[in-house]
N, C-alpha and C positions, 0 to 999 in steps of 0.2 A: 614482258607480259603486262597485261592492262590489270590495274589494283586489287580491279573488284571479282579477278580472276578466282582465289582464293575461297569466296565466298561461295562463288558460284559451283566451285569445284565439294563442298561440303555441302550445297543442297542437291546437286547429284548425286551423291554420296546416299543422302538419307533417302533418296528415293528409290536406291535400289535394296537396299538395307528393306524399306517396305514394300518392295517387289516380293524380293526374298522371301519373308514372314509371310503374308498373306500366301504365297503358292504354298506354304507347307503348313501354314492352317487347312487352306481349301485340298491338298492329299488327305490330311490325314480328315477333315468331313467324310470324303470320301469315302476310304475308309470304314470311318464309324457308321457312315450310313447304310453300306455293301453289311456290314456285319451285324448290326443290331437291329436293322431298319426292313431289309433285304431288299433296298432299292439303291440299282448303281446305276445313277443321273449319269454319267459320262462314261458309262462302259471303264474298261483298264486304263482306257486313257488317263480319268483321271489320279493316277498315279504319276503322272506326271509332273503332278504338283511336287511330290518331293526334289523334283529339282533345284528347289528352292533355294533345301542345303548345301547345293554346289556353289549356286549363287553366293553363298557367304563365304563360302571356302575362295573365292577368287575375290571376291572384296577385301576379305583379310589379307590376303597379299598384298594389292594392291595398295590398300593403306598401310599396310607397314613397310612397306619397299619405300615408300612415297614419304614417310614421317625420318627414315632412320638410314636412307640409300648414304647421306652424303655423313654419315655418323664416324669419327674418325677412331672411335673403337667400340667397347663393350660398357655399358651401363651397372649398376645396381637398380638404376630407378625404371630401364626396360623390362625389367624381370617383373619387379614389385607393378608398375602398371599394369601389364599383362595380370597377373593374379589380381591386384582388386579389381578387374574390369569380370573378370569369370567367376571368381567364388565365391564374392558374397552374396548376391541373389540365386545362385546355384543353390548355395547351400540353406537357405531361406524356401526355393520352394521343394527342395528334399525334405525339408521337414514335413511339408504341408501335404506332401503326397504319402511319407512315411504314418504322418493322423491319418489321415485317411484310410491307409491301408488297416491300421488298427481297428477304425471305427467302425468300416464296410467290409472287412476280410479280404478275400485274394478275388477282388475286383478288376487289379492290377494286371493279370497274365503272371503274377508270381505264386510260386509254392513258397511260405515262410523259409524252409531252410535253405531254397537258391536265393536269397536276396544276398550280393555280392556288397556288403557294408566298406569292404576296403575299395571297390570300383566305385560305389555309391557319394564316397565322401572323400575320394583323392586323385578320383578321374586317371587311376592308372590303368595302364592297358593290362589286363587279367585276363582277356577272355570271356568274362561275363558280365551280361550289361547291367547299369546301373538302376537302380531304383527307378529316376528321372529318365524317361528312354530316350527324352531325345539327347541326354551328358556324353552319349556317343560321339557325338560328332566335338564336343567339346577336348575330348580324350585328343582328337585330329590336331584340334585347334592349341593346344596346348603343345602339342607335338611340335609345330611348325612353329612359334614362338622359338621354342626351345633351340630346334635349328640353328633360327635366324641369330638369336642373341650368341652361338657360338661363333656363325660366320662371324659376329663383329670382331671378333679374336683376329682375325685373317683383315692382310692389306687390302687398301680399299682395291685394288685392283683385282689382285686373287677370288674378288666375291663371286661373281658371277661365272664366274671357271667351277666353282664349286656347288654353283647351285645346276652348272650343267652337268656336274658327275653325279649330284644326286637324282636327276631326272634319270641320265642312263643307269643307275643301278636300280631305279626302281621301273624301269622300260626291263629290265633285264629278269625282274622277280615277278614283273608281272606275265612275263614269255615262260616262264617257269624254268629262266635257264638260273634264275639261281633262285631256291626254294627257301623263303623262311619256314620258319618251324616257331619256336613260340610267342606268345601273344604281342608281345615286345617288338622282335624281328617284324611279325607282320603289320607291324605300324609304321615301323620305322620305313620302312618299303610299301607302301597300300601306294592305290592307284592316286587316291587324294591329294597323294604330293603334288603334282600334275598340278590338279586345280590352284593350289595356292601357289605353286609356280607360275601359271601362265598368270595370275594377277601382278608377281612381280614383272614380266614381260611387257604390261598393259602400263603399269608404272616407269618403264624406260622408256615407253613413245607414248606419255599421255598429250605430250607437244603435236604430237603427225597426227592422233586421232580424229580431228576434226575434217582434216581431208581422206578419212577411210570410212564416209559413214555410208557410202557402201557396200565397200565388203562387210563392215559390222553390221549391217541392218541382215544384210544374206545370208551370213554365220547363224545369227540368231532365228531366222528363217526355217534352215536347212537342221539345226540344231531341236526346234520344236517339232520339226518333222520326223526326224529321228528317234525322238523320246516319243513319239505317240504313236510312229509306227511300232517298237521297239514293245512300248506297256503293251498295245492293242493289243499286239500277238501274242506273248507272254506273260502278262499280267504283273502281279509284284511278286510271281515267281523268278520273273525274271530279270528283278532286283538285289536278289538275295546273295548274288555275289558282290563283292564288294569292288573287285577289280574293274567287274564288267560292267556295273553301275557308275563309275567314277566315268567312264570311256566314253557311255552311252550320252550321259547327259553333259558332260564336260563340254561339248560345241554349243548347246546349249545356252548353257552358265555363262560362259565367256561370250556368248555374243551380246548376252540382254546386256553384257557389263561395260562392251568395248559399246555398245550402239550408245548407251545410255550417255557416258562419258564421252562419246563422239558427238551426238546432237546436241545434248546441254539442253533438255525439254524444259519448261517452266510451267508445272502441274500445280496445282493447288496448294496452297502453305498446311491445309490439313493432311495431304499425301505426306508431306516432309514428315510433320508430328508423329505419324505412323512408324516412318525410318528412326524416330529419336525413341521410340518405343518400343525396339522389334527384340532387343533381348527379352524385357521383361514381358512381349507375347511369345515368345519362342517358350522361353520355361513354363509360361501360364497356361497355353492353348489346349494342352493336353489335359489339364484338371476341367477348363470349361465342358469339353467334348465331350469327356467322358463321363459327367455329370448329365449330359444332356440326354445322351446316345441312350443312357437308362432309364431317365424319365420320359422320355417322349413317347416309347413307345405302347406305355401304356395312358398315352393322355391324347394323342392323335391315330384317330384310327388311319389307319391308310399310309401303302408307304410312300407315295407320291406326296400327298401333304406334308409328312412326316418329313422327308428327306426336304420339302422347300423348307419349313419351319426350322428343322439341323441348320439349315446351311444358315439362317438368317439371323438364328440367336447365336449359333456357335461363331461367327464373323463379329458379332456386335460384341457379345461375350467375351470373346479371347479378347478385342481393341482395348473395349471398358477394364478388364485386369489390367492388361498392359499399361493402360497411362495411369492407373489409381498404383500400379507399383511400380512404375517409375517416376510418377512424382513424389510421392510419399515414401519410399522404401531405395527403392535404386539408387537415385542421384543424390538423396542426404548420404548415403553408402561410400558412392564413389569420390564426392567433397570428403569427408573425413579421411578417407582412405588416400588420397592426396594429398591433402594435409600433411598427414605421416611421413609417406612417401616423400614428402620435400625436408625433414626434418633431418634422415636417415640418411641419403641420397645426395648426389655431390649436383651442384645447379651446372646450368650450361647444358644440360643433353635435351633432342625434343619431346614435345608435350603433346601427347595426344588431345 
């Protein structure tokens, strides 16, 4: 493969990472605009945005199939990267939503005594969501780490045998032929597996991807037709499963990923900075919006104005957090946090 292949394969990377981000800013505008504003710009369509988060769920795959496929066992230091990559800005804008809720009261959608402090600060599966609402999807992501770091236990050949028995047993709990029961079980079984499976899939033929770009263009096609037919009729009620949500937007997900990775686009180096930014908008987006979605509506009359000014400042808003906390907060975080990591940790495994 040509040198600079590499490279090229990590500003892909960052541009679906800000694909990602940006569709589930623009759901949850959405959102905050239907609900505070009572102007919904794009009908239930756009609840399509939250596609987003599928979108991450098969990147992660993807790149950790891709970083640790040829890994001849289990690490200490895949674990510890995994954790400082999630919790210290996790737990940084926990706090800043926790002032908040103090300073403004139950702004949030919480009642004081539901705030789940053990979900809130260890992202375990309990049943009740966290503080940060969107640590939900981190709980997934934590999960599938977990996973992965035990397949390393298992010969390299045995992996992929095991990642095809964990698809059929969760094919199997999603048919309801075999039923989890508590909050645990249904993690361990959710539909999500799925998504961060099929990025490991994407990661075994990232070689052939170049000669399938179009069936990846038509997946992703056929994928956004499906989620906009799907919101249109249903709305985000008919997100609230989590099986049926995972199902629906999952062609979706995997196509914007397979196409993206298939073409190799060469978008603007500011698109990239947006993908090296998208944690610290994913955790942020929701304090911007939700500052906005309450001031606006008593400072622009009209909810047509209103909902263009949402969507303009809350886009600019969430970006401007994201890079002022990932360059000042995140990334001194995750250098220290490596640092460490190499201190503790035996060398020779790979580096994200």
């Amino acid at each position: 493969m040509p040198t600079a292949r590499p490279h090229a394969e990590i500003i892909e990377l960052q541009y679906l990472r800000a694909i990602a981000v940006m569709m589930v800013v623009v759901g949850h505008l959405h959102q905050a605009g239907s609900r505070f504003l009572g102007a919904d710009g794009f009908g239930p369509v756009g609840f399509t945005g939250f596609a987003g988060v599928d979108v991450f769920f098969v990147i992660s795959g993807f790149i950790i199939h891709t970083l640790y496929r040829q890994a001849d066992g289990p690490s200490l230091a895949f674990g510890l990267k995994r954790l400082n990559r999630i919790f210290p800005l996790y737990w940084i804008f926990t706090a800043l939503v926790a002032i908040g809720y103090m300073l403004i009261g139950d702004q949030l959608g919480f009642a004081d005594q539901s705030i789940d402090w053990v979900t809130s600060l260890s992202l375990l599966p309990t049943g009740q969501p966290p503080l940060l609402l969107v640590g939900w999807t981190l709980t997934h992501e934590l999960y599938f780490y977990l996973v992965y770091g035990l397949a390393l236990f298992l010969p390299r050949r045995w992996r992929l045998a095991a990642a095809g028995l964990w698809a059929g047993l969760t094919l199997l709990a999603m048919t309801d032929i075999l039923r989890p029961g508590p909050p645990w079980a249904v993690l361990a079984l959710s539909g999500f597996n799925l998504q961060f499976l099929a990025g490991i899939v994407l990661a075994e033929f990232r070689d052939r991807l170049p000669s399938m770009r179009g069936a990846a263009s038509l997946l992703a096609v056929l994928g956004f037709a499906l989620a906009a037919v799907w919101t249109g009729r249903f709305g985000i009620e008919g997100l609230a499963h989590a099986d049926t949500r995972a199902m629906i937007f999952a062609p979706l997900a995997i196509g914007i990923v397979a196409a993206v990775l298939a073409w190799q686009p060469r978008w603007p180096r500011g698109f990239a900075a947006v993908g090296d930014w998208s944690y610290a908008i994913y955790l942020g987006h929701l304090l911007v919006i939700s500052v906005l979605a309450r001031l606006l509506p008593d400072l622009i009359p009209g909810a047509l104005s209103g909902l263009l000014v949402l969507y303009a400042t809350g886009l600019t808003g969430s970006i401007a957090l994201g890079a002022l906390a990932h360059r000042w907060v995140e990334r001194p975080l995750l250098v220290a946090g490596k640092q460490l990591i190499s201190r503790v940790s035996r060398p020779g495994r790979p580096r994200t």
